[in-house]
DOKOL-367678 format. One record per residue (C-alpha): residue number from 1; chain; residue in three letters; x, y, z negated. Coordinates in steps of 0.5 Angstrom, whole numbers, plus 500, padded with zeros to 3 digits. Each point is the difference from the previous one (the first is absolute). Layout:
N
tidren resi: NUM	chain: A	resn: Ala	east: X	north: Y	up: Z
...
//
This chain:
340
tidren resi: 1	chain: A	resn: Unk	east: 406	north: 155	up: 718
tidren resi: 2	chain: A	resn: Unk	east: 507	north: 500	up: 504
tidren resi: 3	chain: A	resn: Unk	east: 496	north: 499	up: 506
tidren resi: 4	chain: A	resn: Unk	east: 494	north: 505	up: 499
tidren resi: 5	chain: A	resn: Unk	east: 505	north: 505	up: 499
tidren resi: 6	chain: A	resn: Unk	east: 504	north: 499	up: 506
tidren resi: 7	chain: A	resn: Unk	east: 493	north: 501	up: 504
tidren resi: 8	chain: A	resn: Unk	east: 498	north: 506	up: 496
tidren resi: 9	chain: A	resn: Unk	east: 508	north: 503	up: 503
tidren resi: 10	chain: A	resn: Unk	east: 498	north: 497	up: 506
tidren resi: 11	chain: A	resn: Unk	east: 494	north: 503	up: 502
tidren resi: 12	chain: A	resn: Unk	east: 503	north: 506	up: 497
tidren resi: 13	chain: A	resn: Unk	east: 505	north: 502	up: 504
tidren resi: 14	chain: A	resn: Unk	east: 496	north: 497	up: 505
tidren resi: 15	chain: A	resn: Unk	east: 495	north: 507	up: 499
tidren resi: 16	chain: A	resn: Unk	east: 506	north: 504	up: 499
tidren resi: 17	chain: A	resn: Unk	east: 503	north: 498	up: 508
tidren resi: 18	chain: A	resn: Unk	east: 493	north: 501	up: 503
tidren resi: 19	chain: A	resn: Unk	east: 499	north: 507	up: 496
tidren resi: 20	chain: A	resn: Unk	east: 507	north: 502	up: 501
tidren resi: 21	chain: A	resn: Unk	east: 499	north: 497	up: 508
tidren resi: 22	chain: A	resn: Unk	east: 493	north: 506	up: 501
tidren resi: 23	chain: A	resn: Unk	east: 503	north: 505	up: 496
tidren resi: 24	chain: A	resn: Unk	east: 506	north: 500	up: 506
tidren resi: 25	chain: A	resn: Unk	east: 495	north: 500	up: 506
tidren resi: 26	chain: A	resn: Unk	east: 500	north: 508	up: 502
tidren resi: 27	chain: A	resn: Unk	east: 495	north: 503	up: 503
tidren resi: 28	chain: A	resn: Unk	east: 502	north: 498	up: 507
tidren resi: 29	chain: A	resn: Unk	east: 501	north: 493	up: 498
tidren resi: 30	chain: A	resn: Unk	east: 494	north: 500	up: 499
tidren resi: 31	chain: A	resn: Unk	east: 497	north: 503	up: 506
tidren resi: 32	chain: A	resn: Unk	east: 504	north: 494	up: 504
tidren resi: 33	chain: A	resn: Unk	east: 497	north: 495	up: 495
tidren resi: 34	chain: A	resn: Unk	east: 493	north: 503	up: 502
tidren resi: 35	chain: A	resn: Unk	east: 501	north: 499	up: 507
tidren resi: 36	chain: A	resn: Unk	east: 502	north: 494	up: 500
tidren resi: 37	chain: A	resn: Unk	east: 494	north: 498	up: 496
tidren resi: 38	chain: A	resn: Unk	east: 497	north: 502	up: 506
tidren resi: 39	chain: A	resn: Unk	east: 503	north: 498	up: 505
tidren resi: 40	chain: A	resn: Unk	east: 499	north: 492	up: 497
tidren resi: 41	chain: A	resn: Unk	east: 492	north: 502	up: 499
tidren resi: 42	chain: A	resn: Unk	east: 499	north: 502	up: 507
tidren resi: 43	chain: A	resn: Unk	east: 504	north: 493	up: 502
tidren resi: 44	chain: A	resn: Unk	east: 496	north: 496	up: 496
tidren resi: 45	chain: A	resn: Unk	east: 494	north: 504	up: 503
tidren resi: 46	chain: A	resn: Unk	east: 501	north: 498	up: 506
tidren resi: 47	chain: A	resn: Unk	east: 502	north: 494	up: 499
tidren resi: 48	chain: A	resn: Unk	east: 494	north: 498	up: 498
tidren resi: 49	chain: A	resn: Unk	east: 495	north: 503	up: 506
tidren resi: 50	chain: A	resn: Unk	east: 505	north: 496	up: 505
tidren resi: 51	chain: A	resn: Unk	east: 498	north: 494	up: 496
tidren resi: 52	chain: A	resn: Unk	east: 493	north: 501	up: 500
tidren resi: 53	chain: A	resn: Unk	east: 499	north: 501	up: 507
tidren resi: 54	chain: A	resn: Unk	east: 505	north: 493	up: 501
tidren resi: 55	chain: A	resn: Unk	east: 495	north: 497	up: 496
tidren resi: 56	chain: A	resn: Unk	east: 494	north: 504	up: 503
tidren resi: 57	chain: A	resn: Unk	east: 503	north: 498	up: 507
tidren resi: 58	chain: A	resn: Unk	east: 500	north: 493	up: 500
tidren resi: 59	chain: A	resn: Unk	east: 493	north: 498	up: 497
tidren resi: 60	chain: A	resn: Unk	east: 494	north: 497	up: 503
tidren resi: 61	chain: A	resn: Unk	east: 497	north: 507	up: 499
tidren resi: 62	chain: A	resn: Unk	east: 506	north: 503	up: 505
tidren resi: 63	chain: A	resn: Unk	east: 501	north: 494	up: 504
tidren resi: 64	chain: A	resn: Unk	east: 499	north: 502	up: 507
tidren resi: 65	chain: A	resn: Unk	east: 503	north: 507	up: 499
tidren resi: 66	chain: A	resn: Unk	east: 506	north: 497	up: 498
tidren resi: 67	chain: A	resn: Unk	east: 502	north: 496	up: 505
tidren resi: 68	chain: A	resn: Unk	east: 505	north: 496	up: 497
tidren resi: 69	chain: A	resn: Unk	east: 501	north: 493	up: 501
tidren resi: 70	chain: A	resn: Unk	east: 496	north: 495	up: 499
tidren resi: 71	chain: A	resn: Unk	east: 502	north: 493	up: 503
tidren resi: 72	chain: A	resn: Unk	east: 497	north: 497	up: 493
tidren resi: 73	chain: A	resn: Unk	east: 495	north: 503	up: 499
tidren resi: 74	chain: A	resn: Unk	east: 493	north: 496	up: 502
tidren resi: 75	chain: A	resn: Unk	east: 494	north: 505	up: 499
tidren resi: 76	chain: A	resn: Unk	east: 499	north: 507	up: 496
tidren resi: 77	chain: A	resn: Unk	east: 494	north: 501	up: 496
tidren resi: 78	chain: A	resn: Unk	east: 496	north: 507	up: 502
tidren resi: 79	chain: A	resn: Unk	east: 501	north: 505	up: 495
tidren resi: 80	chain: A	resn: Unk	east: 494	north: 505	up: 502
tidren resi: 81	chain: A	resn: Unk	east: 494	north: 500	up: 503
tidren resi: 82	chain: A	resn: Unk	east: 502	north: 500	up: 507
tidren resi: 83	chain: A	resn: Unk	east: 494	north: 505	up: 503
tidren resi: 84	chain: A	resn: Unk	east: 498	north: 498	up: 508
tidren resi: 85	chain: A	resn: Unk	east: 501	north: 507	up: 502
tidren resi: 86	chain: A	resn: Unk	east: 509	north: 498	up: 498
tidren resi: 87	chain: A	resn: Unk	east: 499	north: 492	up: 501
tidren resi: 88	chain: A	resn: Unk	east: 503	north: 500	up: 507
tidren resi: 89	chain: A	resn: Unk	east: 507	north: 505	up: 497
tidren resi: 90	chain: A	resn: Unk	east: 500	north: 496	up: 495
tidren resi: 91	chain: A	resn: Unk	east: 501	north: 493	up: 503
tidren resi: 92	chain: A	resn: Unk	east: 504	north: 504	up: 506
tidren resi: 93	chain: A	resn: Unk	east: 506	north: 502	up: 495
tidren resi: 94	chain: A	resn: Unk	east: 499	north: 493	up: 496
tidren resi: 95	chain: A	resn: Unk	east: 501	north: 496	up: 506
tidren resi: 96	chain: A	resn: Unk	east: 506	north: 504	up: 503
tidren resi: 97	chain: A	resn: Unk	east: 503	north: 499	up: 494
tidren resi: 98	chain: A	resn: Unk	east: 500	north: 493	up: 500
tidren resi: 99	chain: A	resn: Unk	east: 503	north: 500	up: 506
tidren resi: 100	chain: A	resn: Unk	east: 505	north: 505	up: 498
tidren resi: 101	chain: A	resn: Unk	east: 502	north: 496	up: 496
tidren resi: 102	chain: A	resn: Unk	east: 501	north: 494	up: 503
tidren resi: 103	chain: A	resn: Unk	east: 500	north: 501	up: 508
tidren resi: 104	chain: A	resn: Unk	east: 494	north: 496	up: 499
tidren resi: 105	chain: A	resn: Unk	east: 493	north: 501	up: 505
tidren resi: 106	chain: A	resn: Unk	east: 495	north: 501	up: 496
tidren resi: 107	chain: A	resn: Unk	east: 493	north: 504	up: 502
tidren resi: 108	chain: A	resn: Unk	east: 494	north: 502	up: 497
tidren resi: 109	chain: A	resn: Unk	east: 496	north: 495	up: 504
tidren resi: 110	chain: A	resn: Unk	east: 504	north: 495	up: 497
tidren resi: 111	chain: A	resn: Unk	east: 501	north: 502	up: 493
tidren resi: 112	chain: A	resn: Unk	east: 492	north: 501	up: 500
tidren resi: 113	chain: A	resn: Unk	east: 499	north: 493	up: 503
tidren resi: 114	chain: A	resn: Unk	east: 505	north: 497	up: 494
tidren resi: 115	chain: A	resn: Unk	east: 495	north: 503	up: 496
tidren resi: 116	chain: A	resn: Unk	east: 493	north: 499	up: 502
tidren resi: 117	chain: A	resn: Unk	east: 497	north: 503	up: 494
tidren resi: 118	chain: A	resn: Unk	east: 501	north: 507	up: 503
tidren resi: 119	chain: A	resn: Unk	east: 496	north: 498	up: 506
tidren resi: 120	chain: A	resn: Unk	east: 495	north: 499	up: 495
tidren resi: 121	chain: A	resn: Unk	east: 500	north: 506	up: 496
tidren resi: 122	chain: A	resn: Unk	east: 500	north: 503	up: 507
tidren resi: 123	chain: A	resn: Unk	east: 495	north: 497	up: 502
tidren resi: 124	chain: A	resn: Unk	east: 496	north: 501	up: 495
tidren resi: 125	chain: A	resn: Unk	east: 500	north: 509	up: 499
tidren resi: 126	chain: A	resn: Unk	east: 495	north: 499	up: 506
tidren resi: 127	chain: A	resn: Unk	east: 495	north: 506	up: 499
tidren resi: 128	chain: A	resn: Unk	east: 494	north: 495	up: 500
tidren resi: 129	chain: A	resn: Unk	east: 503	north: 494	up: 496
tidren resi: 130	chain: A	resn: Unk	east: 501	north: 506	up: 495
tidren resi: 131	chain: A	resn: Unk	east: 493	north: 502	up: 500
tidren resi: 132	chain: A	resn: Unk	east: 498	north: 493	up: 499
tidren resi: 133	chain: A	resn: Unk	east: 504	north: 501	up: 493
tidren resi: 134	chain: A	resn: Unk	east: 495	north: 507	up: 499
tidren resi: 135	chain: A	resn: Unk	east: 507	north: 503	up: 501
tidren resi: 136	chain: A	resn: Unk	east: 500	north: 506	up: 506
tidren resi: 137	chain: A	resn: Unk	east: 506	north: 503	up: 502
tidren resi: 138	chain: A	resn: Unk	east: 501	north: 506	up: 503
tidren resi: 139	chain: A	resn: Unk	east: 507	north: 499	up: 502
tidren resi: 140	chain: A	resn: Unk	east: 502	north: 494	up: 500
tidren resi: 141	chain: A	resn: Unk	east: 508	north: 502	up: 501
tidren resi: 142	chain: A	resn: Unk	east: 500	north: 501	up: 492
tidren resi: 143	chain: A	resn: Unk	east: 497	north: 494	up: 498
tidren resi: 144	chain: A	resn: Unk	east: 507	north: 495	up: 498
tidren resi: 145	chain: A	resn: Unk	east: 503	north: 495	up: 506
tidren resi: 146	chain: A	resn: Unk	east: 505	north: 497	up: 495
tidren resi: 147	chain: A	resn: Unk	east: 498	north: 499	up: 492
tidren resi: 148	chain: A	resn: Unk	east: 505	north: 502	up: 495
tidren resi: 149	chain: A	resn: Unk	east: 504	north: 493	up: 497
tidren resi: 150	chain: A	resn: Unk	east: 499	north: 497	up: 507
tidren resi: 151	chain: A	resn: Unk	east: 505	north: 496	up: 503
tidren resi: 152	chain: A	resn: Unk	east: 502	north: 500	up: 506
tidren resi: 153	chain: A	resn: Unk	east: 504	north: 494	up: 502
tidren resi: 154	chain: A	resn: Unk	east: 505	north: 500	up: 506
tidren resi: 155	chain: A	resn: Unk	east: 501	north: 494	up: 505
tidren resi: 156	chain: A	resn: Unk	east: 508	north: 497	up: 501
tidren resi: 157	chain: A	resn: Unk	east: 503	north: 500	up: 507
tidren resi: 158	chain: A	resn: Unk	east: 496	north: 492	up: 502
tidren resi: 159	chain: A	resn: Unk	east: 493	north: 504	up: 498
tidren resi: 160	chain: A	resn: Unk	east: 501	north: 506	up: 504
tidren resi: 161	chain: A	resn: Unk	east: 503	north: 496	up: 506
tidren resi: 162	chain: A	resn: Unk	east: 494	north: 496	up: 499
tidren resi: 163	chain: A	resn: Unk	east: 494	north: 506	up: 501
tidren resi: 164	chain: A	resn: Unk	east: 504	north: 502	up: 505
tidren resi: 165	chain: A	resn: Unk	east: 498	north: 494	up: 504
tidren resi: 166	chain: A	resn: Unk	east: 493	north: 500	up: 497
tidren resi: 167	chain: A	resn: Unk	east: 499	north: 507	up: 503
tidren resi: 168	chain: A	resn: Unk	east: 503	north: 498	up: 507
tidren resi: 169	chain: A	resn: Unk	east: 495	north: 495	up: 500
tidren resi: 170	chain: A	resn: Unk	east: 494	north: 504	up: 498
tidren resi: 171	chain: A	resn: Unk	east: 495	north: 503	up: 504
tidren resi: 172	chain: A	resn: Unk	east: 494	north: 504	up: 500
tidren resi: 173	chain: A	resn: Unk	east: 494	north: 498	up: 506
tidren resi: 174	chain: A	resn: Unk	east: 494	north: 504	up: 500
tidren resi: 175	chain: A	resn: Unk	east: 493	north: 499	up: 504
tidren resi: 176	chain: A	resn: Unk	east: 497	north: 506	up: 502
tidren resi: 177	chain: A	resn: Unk	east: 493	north: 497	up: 500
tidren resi: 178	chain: A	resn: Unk	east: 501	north: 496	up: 494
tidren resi: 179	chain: A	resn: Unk	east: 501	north: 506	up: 496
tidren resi: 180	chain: A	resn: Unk	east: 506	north: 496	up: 497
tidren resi: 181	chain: A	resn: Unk	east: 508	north: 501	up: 498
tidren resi: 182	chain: A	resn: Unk	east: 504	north: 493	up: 499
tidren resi: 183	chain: A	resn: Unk	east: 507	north: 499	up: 497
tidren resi: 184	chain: A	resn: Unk	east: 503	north: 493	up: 502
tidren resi: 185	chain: A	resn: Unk	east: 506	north: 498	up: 498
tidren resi: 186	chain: A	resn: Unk	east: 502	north: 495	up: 506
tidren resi: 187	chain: A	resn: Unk	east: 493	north: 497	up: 501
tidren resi: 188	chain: A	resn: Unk	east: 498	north: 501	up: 493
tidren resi: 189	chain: A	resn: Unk	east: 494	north: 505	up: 498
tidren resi: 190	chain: A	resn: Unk	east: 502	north: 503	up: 494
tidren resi: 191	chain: A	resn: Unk	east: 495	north: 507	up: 500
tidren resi: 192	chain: A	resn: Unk	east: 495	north: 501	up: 504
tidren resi: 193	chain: A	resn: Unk	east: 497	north: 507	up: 498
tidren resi: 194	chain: A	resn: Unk	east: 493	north: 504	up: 504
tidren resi: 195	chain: A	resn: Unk	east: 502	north: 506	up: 504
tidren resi: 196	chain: A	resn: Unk	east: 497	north: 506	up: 504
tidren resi: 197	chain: A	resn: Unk	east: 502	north: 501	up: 508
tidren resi: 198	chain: A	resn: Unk	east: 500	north: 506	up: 505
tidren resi: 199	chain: A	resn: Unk	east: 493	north: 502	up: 503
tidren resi: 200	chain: A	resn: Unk	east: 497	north: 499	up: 507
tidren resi: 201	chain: A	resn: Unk	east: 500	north: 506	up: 502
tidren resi: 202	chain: A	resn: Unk	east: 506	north: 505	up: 503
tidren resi: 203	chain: A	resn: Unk	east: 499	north: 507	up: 497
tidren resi: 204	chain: A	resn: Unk	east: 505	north: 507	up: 499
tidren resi: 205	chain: A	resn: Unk	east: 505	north: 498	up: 495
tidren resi: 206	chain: A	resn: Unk	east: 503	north: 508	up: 497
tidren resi: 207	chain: A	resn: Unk	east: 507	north: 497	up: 497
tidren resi: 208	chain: A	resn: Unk	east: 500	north: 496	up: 507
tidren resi: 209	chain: A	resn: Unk	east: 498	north: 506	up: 505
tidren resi: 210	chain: A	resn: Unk	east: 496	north: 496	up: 504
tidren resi: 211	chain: A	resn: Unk	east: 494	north: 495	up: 501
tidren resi: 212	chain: A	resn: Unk	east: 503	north: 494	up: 496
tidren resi: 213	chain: A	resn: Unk	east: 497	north: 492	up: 502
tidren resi: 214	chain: A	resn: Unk	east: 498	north: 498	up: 492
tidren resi: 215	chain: A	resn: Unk	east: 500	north: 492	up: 501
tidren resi: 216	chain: A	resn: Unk	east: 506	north: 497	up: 497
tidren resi: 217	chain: A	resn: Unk	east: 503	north: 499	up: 505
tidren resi: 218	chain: A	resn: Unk	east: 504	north: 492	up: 501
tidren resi: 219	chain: A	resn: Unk	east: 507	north: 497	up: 500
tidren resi: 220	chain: A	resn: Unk	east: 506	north: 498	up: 497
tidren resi: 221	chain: A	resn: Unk	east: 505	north: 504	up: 496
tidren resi: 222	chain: A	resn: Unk	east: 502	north: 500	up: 494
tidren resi: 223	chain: A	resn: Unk	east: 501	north: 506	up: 493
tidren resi: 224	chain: A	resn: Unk	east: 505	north: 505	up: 502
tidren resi: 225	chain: A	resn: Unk	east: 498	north: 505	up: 494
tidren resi: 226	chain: A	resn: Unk	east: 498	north: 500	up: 493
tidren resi: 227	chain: A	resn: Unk	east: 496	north: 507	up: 498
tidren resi: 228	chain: A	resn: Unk	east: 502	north: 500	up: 492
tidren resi: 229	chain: A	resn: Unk	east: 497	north: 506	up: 498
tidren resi: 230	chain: A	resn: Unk	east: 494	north: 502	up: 506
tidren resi: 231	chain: A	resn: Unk	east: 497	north: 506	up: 501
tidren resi: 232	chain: A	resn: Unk	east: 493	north: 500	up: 503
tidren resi: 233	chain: A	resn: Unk	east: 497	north: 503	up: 506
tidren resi: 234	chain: A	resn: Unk	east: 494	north: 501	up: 503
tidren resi: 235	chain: A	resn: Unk	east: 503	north: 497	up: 508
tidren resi: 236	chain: A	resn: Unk	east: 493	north: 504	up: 502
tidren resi: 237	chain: A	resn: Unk	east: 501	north: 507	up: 499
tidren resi: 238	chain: A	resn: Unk	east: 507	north: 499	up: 497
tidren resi: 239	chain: A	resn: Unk	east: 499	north: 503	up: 493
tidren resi: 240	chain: A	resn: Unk	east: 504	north: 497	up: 494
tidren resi: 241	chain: A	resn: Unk	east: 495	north: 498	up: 494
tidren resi: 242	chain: A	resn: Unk	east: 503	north: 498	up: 493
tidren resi: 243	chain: A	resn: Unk	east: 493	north: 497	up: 498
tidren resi: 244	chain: A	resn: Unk	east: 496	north: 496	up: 502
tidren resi: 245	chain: A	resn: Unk	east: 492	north: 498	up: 498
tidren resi: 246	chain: A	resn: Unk	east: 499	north: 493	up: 499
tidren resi: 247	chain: A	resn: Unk	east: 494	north: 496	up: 501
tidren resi: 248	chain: A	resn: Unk	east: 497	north: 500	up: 493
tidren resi: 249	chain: A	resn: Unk	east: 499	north: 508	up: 502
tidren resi: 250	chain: A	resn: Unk	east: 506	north: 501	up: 495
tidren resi: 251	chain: A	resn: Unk	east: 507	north: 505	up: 502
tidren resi: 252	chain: A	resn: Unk	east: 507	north: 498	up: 499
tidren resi: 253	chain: A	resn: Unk	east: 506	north: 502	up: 502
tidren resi: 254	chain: A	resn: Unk	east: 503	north: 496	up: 506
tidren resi: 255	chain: A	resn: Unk	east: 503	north: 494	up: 496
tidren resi: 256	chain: A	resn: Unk	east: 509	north: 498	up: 502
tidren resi: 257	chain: A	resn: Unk	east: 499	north: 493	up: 504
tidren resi: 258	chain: A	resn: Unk	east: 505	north: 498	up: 505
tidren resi: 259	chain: A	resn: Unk	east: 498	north: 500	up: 507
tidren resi: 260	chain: A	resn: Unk	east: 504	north: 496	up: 505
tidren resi: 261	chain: A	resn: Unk	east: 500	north: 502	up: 508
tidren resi: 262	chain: A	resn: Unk	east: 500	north: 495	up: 505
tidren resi: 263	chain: A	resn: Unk	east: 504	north: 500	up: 507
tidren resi: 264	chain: A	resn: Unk	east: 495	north: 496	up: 504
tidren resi: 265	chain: A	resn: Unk	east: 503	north: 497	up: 508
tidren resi: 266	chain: A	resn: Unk	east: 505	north: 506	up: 499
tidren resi: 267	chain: A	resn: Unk	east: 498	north: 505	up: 499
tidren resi: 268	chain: A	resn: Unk	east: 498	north: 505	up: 492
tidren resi: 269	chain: A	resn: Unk	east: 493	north: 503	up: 502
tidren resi: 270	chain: A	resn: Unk	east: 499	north: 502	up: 493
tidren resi: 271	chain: A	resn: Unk	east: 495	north: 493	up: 497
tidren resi: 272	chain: A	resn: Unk	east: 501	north: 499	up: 494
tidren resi: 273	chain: A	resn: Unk	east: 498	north: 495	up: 495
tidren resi: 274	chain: A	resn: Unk	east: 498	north: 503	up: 494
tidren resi: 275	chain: A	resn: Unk	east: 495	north: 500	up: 494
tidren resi: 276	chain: A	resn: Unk	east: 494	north: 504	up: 500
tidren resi: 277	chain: A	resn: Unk	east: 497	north: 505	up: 494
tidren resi: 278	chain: A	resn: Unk	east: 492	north: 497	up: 503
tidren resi: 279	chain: A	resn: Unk	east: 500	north: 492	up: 499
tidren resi: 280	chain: A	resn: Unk	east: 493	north: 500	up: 503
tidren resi: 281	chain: A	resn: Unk	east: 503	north: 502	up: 507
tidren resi: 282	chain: A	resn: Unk	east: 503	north: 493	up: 500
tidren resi: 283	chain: A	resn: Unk	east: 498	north: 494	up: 504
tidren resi: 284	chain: A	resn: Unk	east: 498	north: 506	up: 506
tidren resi: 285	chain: A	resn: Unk	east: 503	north: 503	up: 506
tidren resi: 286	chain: A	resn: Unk	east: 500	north: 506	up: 496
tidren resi: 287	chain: A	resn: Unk	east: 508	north: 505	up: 500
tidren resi: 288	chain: A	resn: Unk	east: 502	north: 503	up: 506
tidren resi: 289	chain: A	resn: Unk	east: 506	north: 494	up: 502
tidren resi: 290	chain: A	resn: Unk	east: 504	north: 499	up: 493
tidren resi: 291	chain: A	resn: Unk	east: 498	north: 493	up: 496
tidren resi: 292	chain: A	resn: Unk	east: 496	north: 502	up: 494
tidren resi: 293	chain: A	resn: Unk	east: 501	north: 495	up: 493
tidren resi: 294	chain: A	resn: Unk	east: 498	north: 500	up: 493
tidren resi: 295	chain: A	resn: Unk	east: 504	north: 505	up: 495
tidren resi: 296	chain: A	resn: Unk	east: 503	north: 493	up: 497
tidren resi: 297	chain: A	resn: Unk	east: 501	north: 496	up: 505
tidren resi: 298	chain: A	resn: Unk	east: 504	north: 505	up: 504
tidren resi: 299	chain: A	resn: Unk	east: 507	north: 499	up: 495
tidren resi: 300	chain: A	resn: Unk	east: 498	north: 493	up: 501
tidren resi: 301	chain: A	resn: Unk	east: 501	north: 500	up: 507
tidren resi: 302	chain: A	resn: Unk	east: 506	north: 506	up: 499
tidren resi: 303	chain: A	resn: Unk	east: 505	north: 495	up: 496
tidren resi: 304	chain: A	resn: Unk	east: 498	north: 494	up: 505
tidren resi: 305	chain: A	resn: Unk	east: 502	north: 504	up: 507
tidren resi: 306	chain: A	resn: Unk	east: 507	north: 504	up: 498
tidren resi: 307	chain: A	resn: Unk	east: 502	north: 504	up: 507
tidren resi: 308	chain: A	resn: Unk	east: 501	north: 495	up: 506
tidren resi: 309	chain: A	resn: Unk	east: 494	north: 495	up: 497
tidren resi: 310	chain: A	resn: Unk	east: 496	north: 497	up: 506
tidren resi: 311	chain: A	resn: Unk	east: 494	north: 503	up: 503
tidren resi: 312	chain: A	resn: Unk	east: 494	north: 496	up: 503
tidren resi: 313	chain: A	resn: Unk	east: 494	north: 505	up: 502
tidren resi: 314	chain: A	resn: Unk	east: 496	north: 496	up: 504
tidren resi: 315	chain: A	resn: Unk	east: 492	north: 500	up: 502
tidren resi: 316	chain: A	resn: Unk	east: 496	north: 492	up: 499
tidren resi: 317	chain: A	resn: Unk	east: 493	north: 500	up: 500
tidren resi: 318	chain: A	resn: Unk	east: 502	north: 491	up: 498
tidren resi: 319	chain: A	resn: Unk	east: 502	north: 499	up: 494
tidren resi: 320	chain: A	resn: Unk	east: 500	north: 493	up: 496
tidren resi: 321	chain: A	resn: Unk	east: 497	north: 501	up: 492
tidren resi: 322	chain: A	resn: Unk	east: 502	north: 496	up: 494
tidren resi: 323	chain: A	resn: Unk	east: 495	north: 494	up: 503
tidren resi: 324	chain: A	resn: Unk	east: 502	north: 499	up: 506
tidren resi: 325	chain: A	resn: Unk	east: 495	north: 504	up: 503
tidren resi: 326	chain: A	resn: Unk	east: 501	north: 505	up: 506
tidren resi: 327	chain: A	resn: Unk	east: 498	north: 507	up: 499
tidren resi: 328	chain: A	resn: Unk	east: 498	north: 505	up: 505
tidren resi: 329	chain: A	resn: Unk	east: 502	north: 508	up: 498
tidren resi: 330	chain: A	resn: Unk	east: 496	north: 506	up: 502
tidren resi: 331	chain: A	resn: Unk	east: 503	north: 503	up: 507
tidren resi: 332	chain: A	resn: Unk	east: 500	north: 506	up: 496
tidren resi: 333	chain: A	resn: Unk	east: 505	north: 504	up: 506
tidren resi: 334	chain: A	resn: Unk	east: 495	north: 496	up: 506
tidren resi: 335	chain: A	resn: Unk	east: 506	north: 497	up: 503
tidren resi: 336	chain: A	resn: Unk	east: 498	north: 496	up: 506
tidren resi: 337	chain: A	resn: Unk	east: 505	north: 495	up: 502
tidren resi: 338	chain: A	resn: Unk	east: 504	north: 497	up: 493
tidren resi: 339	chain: A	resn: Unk	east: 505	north: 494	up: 500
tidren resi: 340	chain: A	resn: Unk	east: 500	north: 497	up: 494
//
């Protein structure tokens, strides 16, 4: 009982102090009390979007616009679909800041080559692989090169030393009348894809201003340049065009593959390798100097053959097959004296 009562005065004068404490608060301490609040509100406001957007920053969403360090980091998971027409930005801003993170020398080509199932997917946004699916696309720069929840893996410091040596060692041989382009690695064939080459015949080129030799033309050099984002010109008549009709008789706009120039014996006379929109033109003398591919092998030939990648463009009519047997090619450029 005697501790009930000494609680019941406790808490009455406890009432008493805090009402006695609120009627002492005049008009202007209240004011004050009032921007206090506030004052503290704000803070905490702003305390909470700065700390939001710390977390926002160093997720695998933000990771390539956060450039923060990362030597621990091995891989990222891709946390949208990355469309064609923004993947060369995205793996640009990726690889740049891996580096900045760690003075590293990363590139695309590398980081691609370490994962290889972007090649394939690459490869496989080809227009007539799609047909092959019934799926037709219009334009192919919306369709996805890199799939929300895909992991892109990045190589250490042994691995990049290693594909560096694996590209000095690389080269690319093309026979003219074979209609063939090779990727060696040493004196090993790891590809080999079907082309078209220029045409016999010498003929007034609008973009060149002058009667051009469209035979392509032999040598030795090497890749000076990559054309990430092509536009598309008609060399003879020198109109741009944005779409193209393919051999199914369907049109679509002009698809976003790279194309690579070459610098043959010296010089850069604007031959490029690059893939064309009519398939059916392969396996002849049919362009206007450049080597034509297939859509999908022309990504593989592009992470294969980075800026300083060895050319070989030569004219054979011999050649050894699987079997042993000697091949004898058309003289699709009439050629009367060949060394073999």
């Amino acid at each position: 009982m005697k501790n009930d009562i000494h609680y019941l005065i406790s808490k009455t004068f406890k009432i008493n102090l805090k009402r006695d404490i609120i009627k002492s608060f005049n008009k202007t301490n209240m004011t004050f009390l009032k921007m206090i609040l506030k004052s503290v509100l704000i803070m905490l406001l702003f305390s909470t979007f700065v700390l939001k957007s710390t977390n926002r920053n160093i997720t695998p969403e933000n990771f390539v616009e956060s450039h923060l360090k990362i030597d621990t980091v091995k891989s990222i998971l891709v946390k949208k679909d990355i469309a064609i027409k923004y993947y060369f930005q995205y793996l640009d801003s990726l690889v740049e800041s891996i580096n900045n993170s760690n003075n590293g020398s990363l590139t695309e080509h590398i980081l691609v080559r370490h994962n290889p199932w972007i090649i394939d997917r690459l490869k496989n946004t080809d227009y007539y692989k799609m047909m092959e699916k019934d799926s037709f696309v219009y334009n192919q720069k919306d369709l996805i090169a890199l799939k929300k929840g895909s992991k892109i893996i990045f190589p250490d410091s042994l691995e990049i030393e290693e594909y560096l040596t694996t590209f000095n060692n690389t080269f690319l041989d093309i026979n003219i009348p074979e209609y063939r382009l090779r990727i060696f690695q040493d004196s090993f064939m790891v590809y080999e894809f079907p082309i078209r080459v220029g045409r016999n015949e010498r003929k007034y080129l609008k973009m060149g201003d002058r009667v051009t030799d469209l035979k392509t033309k032999t040598g030795i050099g090497k890749i000076v340049a990559h054309v990430k984002d092509p536009d598309y010109y008609n060399p003879v008549n020198g109109r741009q065009y944005f779409v193209t009709r393919r051999d199914d008789d369907k049109i679509t706009k002009c698809p976003q593959i790279p194309w690579l120039e070459t610098e043959i014996n010296g010089f850069r006379n604007g031959r490029l390798i690059h893939p064309t929109t009519n398939p059916n033109t392969l396996n002849k003398a049919y362009s206007n100097g450049c080597i034509g591919t297939r859509e999908g092998d022309a990504w593989i030939i592009y992470y294969y053959a980075p800026i300083n990648t060895k050319v070989i463009i030569r004219y054979h009519l011999l050649n050894l097959n699987e079997q042993g047997d000697t091949i004898r090619f058309k003289n699709i450029y009439e050629i009367k004296q060949l060394i073999n």
